[in-house]
C-alpha positions in Angstrom: 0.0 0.0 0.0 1.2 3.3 -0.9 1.9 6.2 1.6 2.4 9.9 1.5 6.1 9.7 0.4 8.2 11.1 3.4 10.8 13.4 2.2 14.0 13.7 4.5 16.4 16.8 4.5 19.7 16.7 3.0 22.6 17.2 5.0 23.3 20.1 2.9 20.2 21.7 3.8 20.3 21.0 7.5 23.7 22.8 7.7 22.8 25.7 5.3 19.8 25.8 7.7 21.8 25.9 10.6 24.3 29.0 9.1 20.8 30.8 8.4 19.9 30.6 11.6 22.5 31.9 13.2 22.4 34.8 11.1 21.4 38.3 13.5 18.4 39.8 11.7 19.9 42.6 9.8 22.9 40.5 9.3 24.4 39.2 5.8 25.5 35.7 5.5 27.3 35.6 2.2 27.4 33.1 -0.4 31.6 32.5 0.9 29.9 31.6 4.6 27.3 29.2 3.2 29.9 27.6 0.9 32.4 27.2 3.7 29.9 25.3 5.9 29.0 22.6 2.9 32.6 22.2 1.6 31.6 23.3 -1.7 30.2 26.4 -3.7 26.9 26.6 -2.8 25.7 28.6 -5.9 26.5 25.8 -8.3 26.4 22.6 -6.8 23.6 23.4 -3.6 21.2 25.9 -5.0 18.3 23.7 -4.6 19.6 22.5 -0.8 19.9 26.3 -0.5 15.8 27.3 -1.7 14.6 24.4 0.5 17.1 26.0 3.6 15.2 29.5 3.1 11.9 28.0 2.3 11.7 25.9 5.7 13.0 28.6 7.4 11.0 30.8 5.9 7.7 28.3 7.0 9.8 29.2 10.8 9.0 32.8 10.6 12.7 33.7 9.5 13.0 35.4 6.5 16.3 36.6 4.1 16.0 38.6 1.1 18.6 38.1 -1.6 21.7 40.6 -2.0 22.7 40.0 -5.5 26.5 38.5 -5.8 26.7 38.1 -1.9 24.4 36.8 -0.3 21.1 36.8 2.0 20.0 39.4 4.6 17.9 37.9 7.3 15.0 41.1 7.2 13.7 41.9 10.7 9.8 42.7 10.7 10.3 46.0 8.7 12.3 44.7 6.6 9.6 41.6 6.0 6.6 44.3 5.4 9.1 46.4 2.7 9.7 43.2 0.9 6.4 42.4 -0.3 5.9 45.5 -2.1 7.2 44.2 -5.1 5.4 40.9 -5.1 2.4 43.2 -5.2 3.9 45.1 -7.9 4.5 41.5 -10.4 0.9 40.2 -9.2 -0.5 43.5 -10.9 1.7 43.4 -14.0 0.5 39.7 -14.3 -3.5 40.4 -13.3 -3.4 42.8 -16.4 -0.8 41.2 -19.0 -3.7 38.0 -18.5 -6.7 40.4 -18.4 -5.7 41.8 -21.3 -4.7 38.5 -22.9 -8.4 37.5 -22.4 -10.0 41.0 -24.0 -8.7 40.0 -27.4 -11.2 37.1 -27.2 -14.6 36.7 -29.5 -16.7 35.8 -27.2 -19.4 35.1 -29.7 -17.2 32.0 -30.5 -17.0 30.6 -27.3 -19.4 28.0 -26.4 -21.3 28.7 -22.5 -19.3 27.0 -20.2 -15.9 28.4 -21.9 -17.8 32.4 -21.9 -18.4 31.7 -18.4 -14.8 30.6 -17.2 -13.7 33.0 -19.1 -15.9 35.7 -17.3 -15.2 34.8 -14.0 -11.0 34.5 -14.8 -11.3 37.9 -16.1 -13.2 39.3 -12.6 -10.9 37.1 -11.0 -7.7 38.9 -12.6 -9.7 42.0 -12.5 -9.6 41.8 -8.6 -6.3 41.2 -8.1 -5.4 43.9 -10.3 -7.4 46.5 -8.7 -6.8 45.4 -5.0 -2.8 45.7 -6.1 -3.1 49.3 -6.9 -1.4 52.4 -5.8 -5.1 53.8 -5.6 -5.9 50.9 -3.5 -3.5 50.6 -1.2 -3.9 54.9 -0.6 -7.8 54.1 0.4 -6.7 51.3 2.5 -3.9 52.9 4.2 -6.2 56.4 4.9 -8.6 53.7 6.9 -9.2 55.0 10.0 -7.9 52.8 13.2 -11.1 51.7 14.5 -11.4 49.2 11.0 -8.4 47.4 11.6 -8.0 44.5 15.0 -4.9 43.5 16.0 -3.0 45.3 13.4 -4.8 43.7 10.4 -7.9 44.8 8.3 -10.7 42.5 8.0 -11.1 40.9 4.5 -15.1 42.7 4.6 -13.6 45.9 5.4 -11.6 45.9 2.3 -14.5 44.8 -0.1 -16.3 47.4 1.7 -13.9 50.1 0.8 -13.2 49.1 -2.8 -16.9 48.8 -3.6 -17.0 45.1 -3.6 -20.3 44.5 -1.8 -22.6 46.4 -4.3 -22.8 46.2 -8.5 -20.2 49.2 -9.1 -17.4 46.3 -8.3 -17.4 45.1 -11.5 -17.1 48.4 -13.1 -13.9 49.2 -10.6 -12.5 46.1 -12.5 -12.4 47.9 -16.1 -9.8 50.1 -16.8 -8.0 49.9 -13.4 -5.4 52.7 -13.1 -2.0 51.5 -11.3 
């Protein structure tokens, strides 16, 4: 009978894991440090032990940003929040590159079941292009304290604000401004 596969960690990525860890957030551990601890340079023979190193640690609430030709930089909270922005930045440019790819479709030939995925990818790529905004994140950020709990904004409070809980959402969706 066949299992879940169990998957065990290299010894490279236990000891590239380890070097992480030890890193002081703000701190650099360069690409010489990591190589040093395997015996070998980790960006051409351990760059997969390496991702899985960052990803688990990562999954441990210790995150590194990469510092191109040297290394990673563990990010302390600030640093965390500051990285994302341009994750938000690709999923726009993505949302609308697809969007767009699915305007230049006749509908007319599509039969009902293809018009309606392709309706509800194109609200769903809609969304994340207008919630990944400049405009939206200015609305968001001028909510007032009392929306937010524990630091955070409530998933309703956001639809709320970019007019998701009446019809004008899925005019918001054409023609979104970033």
């Amino acid at each position: 009978m066949a299992g879940r596969p169990t998957f065990v960690k290299s010894e490279d990525t236990r000891i590239l894991e380890h070097k992480l860890q030890e890193t002081p957030e703000g701190s650099t551990c360069t690409y010489e440090d990591l190589s040093k601890s395997i015996g070998r340079d980790v960006r051409v023979h351990a760059m997969g032990s390496l991702r899985s190193a960052l990803n688990s640690l990562e999954r441990g609430g210790l995150v590194f940003a990469c510092i191109a030709n040297e290394g990673y930089v563990r990010l302390d909270p600030q640093g965390i929040v500051k990285s994302t922005g341009s994750g938000l930045t690709r999923a726009q440019r993505a949302a609308r590159k697809h969007r767009r790819r699915l305007e230049t479709v006749d509908i007319s030939r599509l039969d009902g079941e293809t018009r309606r995925e392709m309706m509800n990818k194109s609200a769903q790529l809609g969304a994340v292009e207008l919630f990944s905004s400049k405009r939206a994140s200015q609305k968001i950020a001028a909510l007032p304290d009392t929306s937010r709990s524990a630091g955070r904004i409530s998933m309703q409070a956001t639809l709320d604000l970019m007019g998701g809980s009446n019809a004008s959402a899925a005019k918001d969706t054409q023609g979104v401004e970033g």
